[in-house]
C-alpha positions as CSV (number, residue, x, y, z in Angstrom):
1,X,0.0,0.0,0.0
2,X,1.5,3.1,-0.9
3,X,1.6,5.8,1.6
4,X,-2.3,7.4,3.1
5,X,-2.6,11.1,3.5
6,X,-3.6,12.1,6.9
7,X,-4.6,15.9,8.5
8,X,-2.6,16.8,11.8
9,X,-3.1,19.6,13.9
10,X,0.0,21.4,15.2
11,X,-0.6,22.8,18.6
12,X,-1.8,25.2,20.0
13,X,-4.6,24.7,17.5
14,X,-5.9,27.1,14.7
15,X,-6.9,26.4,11.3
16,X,-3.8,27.3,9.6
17,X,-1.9,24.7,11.9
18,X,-3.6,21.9,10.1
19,X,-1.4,20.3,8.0
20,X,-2.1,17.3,4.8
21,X,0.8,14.9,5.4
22,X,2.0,11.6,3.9
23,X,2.6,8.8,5.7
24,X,3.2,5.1,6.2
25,X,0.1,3.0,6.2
26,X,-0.7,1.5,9.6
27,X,-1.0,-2.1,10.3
28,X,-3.3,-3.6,12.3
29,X,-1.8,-5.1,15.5
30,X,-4.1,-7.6,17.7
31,X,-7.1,-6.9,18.8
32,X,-7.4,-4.3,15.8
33,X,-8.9,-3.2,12.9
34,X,-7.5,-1.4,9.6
35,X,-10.2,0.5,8.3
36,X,-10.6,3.0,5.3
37,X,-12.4,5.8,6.2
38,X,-15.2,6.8,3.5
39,X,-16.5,9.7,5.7
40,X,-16.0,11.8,8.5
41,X,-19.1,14.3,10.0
42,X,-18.2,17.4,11.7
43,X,-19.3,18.8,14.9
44,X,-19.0,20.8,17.2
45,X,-16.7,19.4,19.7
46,X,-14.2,19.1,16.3
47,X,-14.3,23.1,15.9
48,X,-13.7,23.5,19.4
49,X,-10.7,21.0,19.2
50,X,-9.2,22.1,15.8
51,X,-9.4,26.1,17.2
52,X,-7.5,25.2,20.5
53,X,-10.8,25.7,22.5
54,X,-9.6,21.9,23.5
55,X,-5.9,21.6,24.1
56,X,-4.6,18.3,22.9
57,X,-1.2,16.7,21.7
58,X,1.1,18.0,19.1
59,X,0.4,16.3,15.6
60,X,-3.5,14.8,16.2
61,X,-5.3,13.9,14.0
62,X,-8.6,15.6,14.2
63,X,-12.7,14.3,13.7
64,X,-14.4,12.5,16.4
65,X,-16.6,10.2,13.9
66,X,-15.5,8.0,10.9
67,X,-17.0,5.4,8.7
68,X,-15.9,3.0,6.3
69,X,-15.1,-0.2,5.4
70,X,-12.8,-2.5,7.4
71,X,-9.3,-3.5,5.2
72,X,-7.6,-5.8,7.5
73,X,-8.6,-7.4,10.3
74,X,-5.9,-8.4,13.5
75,X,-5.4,-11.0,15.5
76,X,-8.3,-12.2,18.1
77,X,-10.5,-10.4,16.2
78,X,-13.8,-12.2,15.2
79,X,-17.0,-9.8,15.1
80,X,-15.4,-8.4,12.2
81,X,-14.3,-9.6,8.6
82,X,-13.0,-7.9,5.5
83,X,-15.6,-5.7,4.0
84,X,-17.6,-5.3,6.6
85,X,-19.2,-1.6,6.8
86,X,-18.7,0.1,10.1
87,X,-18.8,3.1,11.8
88,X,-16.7,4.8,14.9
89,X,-18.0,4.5,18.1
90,X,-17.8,8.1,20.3
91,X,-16.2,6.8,23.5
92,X,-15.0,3.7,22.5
93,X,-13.8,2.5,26.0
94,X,-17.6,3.0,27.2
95,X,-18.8,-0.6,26.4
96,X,-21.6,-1.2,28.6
97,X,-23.4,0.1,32.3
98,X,-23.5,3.7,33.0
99,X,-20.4,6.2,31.9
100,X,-17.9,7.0,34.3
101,X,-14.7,9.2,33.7
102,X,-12.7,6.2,33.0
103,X,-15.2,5.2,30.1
104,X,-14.9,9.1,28.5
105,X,-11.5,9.0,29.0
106,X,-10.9,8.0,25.6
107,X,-12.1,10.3,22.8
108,X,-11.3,10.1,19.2
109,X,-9.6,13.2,17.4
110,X,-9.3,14.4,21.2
111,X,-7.0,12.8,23.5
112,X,-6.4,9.9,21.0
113,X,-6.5,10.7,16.9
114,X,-9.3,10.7,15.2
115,X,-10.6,9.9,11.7
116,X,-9.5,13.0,9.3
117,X,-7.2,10.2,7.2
118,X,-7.5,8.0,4.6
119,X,-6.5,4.7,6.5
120,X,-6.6,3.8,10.4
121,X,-5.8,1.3,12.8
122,X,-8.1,1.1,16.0
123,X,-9.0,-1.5,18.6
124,X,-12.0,-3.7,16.9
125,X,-14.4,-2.5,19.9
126,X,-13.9,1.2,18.6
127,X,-16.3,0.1,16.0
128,X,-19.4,-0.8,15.8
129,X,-21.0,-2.0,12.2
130,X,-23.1,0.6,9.8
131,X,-26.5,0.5,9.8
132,X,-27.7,-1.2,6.9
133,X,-28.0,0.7,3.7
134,X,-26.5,3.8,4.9
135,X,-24.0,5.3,2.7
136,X,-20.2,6.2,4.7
137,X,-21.5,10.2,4.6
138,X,-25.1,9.0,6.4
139,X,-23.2,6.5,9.1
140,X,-20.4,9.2,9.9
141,X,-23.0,11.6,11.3
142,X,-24.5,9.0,13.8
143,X,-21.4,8.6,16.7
144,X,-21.9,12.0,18.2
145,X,-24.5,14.0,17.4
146,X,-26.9,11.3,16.8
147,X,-26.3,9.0,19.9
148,X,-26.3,11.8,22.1
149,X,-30.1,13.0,20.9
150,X,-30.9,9.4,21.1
151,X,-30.3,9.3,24.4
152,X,-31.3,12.4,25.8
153,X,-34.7,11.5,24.4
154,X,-34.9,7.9,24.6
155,X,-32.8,6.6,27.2
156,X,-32.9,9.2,29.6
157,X,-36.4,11.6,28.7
158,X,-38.4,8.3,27.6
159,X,-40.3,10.1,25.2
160,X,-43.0,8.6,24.2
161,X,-46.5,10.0,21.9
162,X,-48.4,13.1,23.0
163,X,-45.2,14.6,24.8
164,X,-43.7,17.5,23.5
165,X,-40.3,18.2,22.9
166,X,-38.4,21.5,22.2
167,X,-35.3,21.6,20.2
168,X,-33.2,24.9,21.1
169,X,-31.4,25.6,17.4
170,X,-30.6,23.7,13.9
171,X,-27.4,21.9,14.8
172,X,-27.1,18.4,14.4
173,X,-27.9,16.8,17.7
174,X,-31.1,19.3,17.4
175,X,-31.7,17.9,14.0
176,X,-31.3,14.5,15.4
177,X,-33.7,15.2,18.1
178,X,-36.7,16.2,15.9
179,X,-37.0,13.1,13.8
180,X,-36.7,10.7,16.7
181,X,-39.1,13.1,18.6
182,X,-41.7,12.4,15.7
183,X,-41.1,9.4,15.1
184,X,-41.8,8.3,19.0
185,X,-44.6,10.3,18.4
186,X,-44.2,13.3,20.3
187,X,-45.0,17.3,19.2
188,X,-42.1,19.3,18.1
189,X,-41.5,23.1,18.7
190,X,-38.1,24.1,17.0
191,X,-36.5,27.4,17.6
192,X,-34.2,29.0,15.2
193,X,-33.0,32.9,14.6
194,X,-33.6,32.5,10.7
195,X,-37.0,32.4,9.1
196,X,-35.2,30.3,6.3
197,X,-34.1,27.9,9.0
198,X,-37.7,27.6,10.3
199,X,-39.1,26.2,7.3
200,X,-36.8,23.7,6.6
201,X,-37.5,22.5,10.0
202,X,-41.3,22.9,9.3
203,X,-40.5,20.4,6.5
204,X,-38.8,18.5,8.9
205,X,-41.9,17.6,10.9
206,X,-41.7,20.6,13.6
207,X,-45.4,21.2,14.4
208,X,-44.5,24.5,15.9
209,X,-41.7,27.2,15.3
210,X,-39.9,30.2,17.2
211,X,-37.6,32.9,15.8
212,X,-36.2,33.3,18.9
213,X,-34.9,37.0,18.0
214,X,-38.1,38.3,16.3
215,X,-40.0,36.5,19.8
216,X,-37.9,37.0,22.2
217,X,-39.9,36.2,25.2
């Protein structure tokens, strides 16, 4: 394999310290998975990383979420095979029970790199597989901003038809939030400072919007 490109951030952060670099393509060791990434979504917490908001390491590699297909496949590694579409997982070490601050610990284009080059090697359970049918661009926007809606509404709010759920803005765990609100059911009110915004998220399925500036109260 000839050598992948991969985007590093110099420290202390700022766009102009990213950098498109050539290097020698990983391997992966056991217990790991070399994976081609297709697509990588970005968030919030990746602007706040690349602009030295978050301090991190000299030289990481930025993006929280990836997706792609899986290239190689270590050693004691048998969930996975060669092929196999899958998607990052947000805190990988977080593999069951409730979180603790040993299970966020580990954070992908944070504290270890992420997912903004062409090739990586990770531990198999920093994984999971793509939904079915979903293109690399549709799975990479699922590890962050659509587990965390998922479980602010599901797991932890238990929404469930005739409540009604407010979504504060149009960024992507808000976007998130509306479709599993209406599709559990629920009624929608969406707030946004742009009319144009408002009707997209009327399309959407919001049953009732607020330009927060023009109604401030």
């Amino acid at each position: 394999m000839p050598n992948v490109k991969t985007v590093r951030l110099r420290a202390p952060g700022g766009l102009e310290n990213l950098t498109l670099v050539e290097e020698s393509p990983p391997k992966p060791a056991r217990g790991e998975l070399l994976v081609r990434v297709r697509a990588s979504s970005l968030n919030f917490h990746d602007d706040m990383v690349v602009t030295g908001k978050i301090p991190c390491a000299d030289g990481r590699v930025p993006m929280s979420d990836g997706a792609g297909e899986v290239m190689a496949v270590g050693g004691d590694v048998d969930e996975f095979k060669i092929g196999d579409a899958v998607v990052s997982t947000f805190y990988p070490n977080w593999l069951g029970g409730e979180s603790t601050r040993a299970t966020q610990r580990v954070m992908a284009g944070d504290s270890v790199d992420g997912y903004a080059r062409a090739f990586v090697c990770r531990p198999a359970h920093a994984f999971t597989k793509a939904p079915a049918g979903y293109t690399p661009v549709e799975a990479a926007t699922l590890p962050c901003a659509g587990v965390t809606a998922w479980r602010g509404l599901v797991v932890c709010g238990q929404v469930k038809p005739g409540d009604t759920v407010l979504i504060l803005g149009t960024g992507g765990v808000s976007l998130f939030a509306l479709q599993f609100a209406k599709a559990a059911g629920a009624r929608v009110i969406a707030t946004s400072s742009s009319e144009e915004k408002l009707e997209k998220l009327k399309r959407l399925g919001a049953d009732d919007v607020i330009n927060y500036k023009a109604v401030p109260d």
